[in-house]
N, C-alpha and C positions, 0 to 999 in steps of 0.2 A: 589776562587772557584777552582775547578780539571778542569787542564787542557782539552779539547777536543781532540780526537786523530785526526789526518788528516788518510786522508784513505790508504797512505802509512804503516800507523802504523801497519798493519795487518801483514807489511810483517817481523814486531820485532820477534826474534828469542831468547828467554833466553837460556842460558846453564846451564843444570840439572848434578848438582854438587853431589848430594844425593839421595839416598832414601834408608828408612829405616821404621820400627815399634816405635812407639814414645807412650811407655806408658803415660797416665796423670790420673788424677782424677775422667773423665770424658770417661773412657777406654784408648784403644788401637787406632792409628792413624797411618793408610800408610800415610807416610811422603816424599815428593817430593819435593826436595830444587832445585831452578833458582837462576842461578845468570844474573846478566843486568845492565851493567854500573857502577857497584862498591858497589849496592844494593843486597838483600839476600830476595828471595820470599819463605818462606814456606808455601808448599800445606799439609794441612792436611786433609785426605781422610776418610772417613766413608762409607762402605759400597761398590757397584761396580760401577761404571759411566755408565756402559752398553753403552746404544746405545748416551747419554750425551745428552737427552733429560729432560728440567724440574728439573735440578739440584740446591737444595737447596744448597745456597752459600753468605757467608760472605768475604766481603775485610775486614780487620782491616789492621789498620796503627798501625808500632810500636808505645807503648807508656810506656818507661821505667816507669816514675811517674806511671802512673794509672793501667798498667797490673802487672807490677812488686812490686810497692811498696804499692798500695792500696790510691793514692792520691784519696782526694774529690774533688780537683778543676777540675776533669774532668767527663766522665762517660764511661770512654774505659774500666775499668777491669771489672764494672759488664756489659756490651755489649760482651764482649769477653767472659767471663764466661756463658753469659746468651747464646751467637749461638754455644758455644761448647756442651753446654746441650740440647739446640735444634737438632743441627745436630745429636747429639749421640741419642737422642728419636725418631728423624725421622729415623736414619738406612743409611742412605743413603745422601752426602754432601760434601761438599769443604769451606775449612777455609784458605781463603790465607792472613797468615800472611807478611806483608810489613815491612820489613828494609828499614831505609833510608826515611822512613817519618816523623818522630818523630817533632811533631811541624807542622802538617800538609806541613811537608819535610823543613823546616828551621834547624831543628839540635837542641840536646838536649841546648846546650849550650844557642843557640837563643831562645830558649823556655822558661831558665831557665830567661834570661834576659825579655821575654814576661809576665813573669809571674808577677817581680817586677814591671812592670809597672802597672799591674791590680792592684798588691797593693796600687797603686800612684793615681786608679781613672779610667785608660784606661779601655776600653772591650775588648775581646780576637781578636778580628780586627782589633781595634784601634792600638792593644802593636802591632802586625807582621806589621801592615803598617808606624808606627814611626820608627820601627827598619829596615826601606826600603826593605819589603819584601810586595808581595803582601798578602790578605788575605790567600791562599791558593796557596803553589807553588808545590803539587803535580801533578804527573801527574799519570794516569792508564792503560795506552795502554802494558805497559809489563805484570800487570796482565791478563787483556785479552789472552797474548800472551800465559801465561801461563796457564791459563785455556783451550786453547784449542792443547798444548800440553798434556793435561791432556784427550781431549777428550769431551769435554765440549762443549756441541752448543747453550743450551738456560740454563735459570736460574731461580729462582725465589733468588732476591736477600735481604737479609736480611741487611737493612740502613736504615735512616733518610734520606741518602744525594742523590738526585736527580740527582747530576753531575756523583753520582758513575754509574749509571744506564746508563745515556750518553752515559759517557768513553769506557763502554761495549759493546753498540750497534756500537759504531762508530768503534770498536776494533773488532766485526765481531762475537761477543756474544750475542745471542738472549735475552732480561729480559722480562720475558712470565710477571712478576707479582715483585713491589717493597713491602716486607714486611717488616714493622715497626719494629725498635727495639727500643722500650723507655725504660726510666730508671725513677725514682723517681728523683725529685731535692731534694737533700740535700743544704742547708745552705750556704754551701761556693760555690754549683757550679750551684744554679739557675741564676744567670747570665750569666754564660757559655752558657747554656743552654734556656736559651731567646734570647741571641745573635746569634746561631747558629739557632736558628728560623727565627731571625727577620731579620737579616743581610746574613745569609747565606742560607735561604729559605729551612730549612730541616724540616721534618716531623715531628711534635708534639715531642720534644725528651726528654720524662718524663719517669720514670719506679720504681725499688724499688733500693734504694742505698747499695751496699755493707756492710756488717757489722763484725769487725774482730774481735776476740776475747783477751783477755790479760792475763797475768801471763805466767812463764815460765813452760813448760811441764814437769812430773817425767818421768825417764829417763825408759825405759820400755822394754830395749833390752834381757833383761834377762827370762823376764815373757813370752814376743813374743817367743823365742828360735831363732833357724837358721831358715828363713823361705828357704826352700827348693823348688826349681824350678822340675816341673814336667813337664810331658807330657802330658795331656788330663783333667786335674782337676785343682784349685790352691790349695795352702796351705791353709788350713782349721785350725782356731783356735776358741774351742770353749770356751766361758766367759760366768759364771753368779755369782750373789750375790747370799749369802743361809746365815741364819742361822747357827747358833753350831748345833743345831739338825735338817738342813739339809732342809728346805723350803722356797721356792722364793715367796711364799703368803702366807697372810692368809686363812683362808677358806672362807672369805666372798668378797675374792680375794685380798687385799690391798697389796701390793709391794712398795708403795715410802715411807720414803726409808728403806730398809733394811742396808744398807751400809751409811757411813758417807760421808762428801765433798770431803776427801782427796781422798776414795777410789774412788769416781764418776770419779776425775779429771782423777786418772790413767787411770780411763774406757776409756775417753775421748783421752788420750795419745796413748792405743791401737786401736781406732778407726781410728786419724790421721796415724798411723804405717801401717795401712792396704788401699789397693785398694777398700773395699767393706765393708759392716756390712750387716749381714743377718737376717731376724724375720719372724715367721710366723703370719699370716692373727689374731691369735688370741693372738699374744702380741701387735698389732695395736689395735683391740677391746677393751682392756683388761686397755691399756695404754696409748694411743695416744702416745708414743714418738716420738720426730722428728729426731733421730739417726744422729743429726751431732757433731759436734767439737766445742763447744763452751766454754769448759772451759776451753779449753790449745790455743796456735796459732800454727796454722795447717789447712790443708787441709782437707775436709770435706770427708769420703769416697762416695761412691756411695750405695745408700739405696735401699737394695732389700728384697723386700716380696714376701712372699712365700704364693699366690690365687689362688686357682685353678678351682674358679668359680669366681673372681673378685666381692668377695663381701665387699670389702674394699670401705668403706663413705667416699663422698665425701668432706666434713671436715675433714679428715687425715690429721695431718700434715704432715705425710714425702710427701703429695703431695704440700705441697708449695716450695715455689721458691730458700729456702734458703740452697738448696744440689739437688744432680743427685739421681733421682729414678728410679729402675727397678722391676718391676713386673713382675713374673716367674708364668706363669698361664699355662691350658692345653685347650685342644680343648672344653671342658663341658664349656668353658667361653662364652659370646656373644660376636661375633663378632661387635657390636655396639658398646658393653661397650669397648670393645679393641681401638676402633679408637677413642671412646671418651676421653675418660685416652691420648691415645697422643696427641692428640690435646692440652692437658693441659703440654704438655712439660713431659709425663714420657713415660717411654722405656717400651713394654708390649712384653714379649718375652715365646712362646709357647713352650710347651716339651712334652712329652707323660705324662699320667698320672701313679701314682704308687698307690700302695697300701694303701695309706694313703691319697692322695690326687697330690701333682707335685712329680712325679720321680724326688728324688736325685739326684743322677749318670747322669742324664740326663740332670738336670738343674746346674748342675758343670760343665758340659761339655760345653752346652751352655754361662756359664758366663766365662770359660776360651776363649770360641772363640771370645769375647767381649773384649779381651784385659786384665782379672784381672784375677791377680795371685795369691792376698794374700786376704781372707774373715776369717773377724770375726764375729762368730755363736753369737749372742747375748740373739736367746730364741725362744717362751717360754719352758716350760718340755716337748711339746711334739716335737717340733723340735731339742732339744737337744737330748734326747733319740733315734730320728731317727739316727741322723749322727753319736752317738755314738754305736747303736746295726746296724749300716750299715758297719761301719768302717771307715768313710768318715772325723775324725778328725784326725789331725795331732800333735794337740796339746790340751791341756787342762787346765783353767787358773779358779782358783773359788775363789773369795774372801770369806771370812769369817767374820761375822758381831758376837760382842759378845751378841749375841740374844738367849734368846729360846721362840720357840713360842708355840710349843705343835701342838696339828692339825693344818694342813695347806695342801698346793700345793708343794708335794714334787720337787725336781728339776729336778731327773732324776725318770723315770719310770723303769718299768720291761724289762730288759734286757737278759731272757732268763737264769742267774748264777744258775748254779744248788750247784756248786763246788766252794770252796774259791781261788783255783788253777786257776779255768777258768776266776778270775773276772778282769777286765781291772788294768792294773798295769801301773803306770808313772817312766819315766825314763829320766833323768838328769833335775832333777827337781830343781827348784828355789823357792824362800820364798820372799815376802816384805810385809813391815809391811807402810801401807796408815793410819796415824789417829788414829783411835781404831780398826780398821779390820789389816786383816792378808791376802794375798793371794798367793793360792799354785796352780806352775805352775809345768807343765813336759810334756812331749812327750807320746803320748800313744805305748805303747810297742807293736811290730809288732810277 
């Protein structure tokens, strides 16, 4: 079990070695590094602490196996993924990563030797207490410490583990509320996972298990370009599939697929290359896609639609659990549906309205102050046609399927060209050949 603090422990004092901005998948994160005893606490920050009342907040313990490598005998990388998704939907939060846990503080080595023993028959208390360690030799009172160098006075803390909860109040941190984080049992780790129920008295700890993808990615640095760091916007790349004679549907709308596997995987390869993939309200309708990284390995971007009245169903998949969604909606939305979509773990993020429906310019700005710097435009024609008669791409990427369909859904719309002079021109363009498609990249000419 975790240590209890004694009430001296209030008066622990970490030393804040860092802080920094710490992009992920999941945005941008103030980052506030402690150090304490030879241990490394990273705070990662969402949002303001304000007055450090009611702040949603996860302890993780390091876990090289399950955060870094995708182990299933544990269930730390989808807990850790799953409260940086939460904290990043709520707005506002603290993720304090723990060094020097690892093995619930035995050390990887000792873990690695815990682990053979489960092979041999032991449960994950049995291996640390044959290897002369107790069940549990962490302890928590520098977290605490560190939270309230942070600012931090009460929490809502996101665990299974009751003693985390303790550790905090006895460390002079209020827990207004312990919320659940389960995971699915998979196969190799439902008795990890009974055991820390039944032996270590933590909260139902079931959820949905991790799932990674295979094959090696096509190499896509050329088709991406230089992505360029700006000031007030990210790098904008916009992608679609089209026909020879140039249509992303039919007329009676059908789009899968126009492109072959191999061109889908590159899709997939730029999707991982980027912070974000962006679609409006009616390639959701149109598609259901679930816009993540499944067919190269890689990190899944952050899935943003473009509603400006949130009339995205609630059978969506980009609203399941298996990637970070953001909804860029305007004030015409309900404020019910807004808080009900977070509640489901997705980010609902407001901008003034435009002409069409969510201001562009507006909602770049907004997903730059979020921490992302690089979005790939994925669709449909008429959100493609926005950022391109806005001027809001940076880049341009179109495969080519050797298709003709005749009538259909053109890809880009009416862009104003009066003149062959004035029509968008690409420069330092690239070519790759995926399969039986073709696709042609370049920078739009400024």
């Amino acid at each position: 079990m975790g240590t209890l603090l004694p009430v001296s422990a209030t008066t622990i004092a970490p030393t804040e070695i860092a802080n920094l901005t710490l992009p992920t998948p999941f945005g941008g994160w103030e980052t506030h590094a402690f150090e304490w005893a030879g241990s490394v606490h990273l705070c990662l920050c969402r949002g303001r602490i304000g007055d450090g009342e009611d702040v949603l907040v996860r302890m993780h313990s390091e876990c090289v196996t399950g955060d870094s490598l995708g182990s299933l005998r544990c269930d730390c990388g989808v807990q850790l993924r799953h409260a940086l998704r939460t904290i990043a939907a709520e707005g506002r939060g603290v993720l304090v990563y723990s060094t020097g846990h690892e093995g619930r503080g035995i050390g990887l080595a000792n873990k690695l030797r815990a682990y053979m023993l489960q092979d041999r028959g032991f449960d994950t208390a049995e291996a640390n207490e044959h290897l002369g360690f107790r069940v549990d030799e962490r302890t928590f009172g520098e977290v605490a410490a560190c939270l309230r160098a942070l600012g931090v006075r009460s929490v809502r803390l996101m665990s299974n583990n009751r003693d985390k909860a303790a550790a905090l109040e006895a460390g002079g941190i209020s827990v207004r509320a312990l919320v659940g984080l389960p995971t699915a049992a998979h196969a190799r780790n439902v008795r990890y996972l009974s055991t820390k129920q039944a032996v270590m008295g933590h909260h139902a700890p079931m959820g949905v298990p991790l799932v990674d993808g295979a094959g090696p990615p096509p190499d896509v640095a050329s088709l991406l370009g230089e992505v360029r760091v700006r000031t007030s916007r990210p790098y904008v790349v916009v992608k679609y599939a089209q026909t020879i004679d140039g249509r992303i549907a039919t007329a009676a709308g059908d789009a899968r697929w126009i492109s072959g596997v191999e061109e889908r995987r590159t899709s997939h390869a730029l999707r991982a290359a980027c912070d974000a993939v962006l679609v409006g309200l009616g390639t959701i309708l149109a598609d259901d896609p679930q816009l993540t990284v499944r067919m190269v390995p890689g990190a899944s971007p952050i899935r943003i639609v473009l509603d400006a009245r949130l009339r995205i169903p609630d059978h969506a998949r980009v609203l399941e659990d298996d990637g970070v969604t953001t909804i860029v909606t305007t004030s015409a939305s309900s404020a019910e549906r807004r808080a009900e979509l977070r509640r489901r773990g997705v980010s609902v993020v407001v901008v003034p309205a435009g002409p069409d429906g969510v201001d562009l310019p507006a909602a770049l700005e907004a997903l730059f102050d979020d921490g992302i710097r690089s979005v790939l435009v994925e669709g449909g024609a008429r959100v493609i046609t926005s950022f391109l008669s806005l001027g809001l791409a940076d880049r341009l990427v179109v495969a080519i399927a050797p298709r003709v369909m005749g009538s259909g859904t053109d890809a880009v719309n009416d862009l104003g060209t009066t003149e062959i002079a004035s029509a968008i021109r690409l420069e330092r363009r690239a070519v790759h050949v995926a399969g039986d498609d073709v696709l042609i990249a370049g920078d739009l000419a400024t």
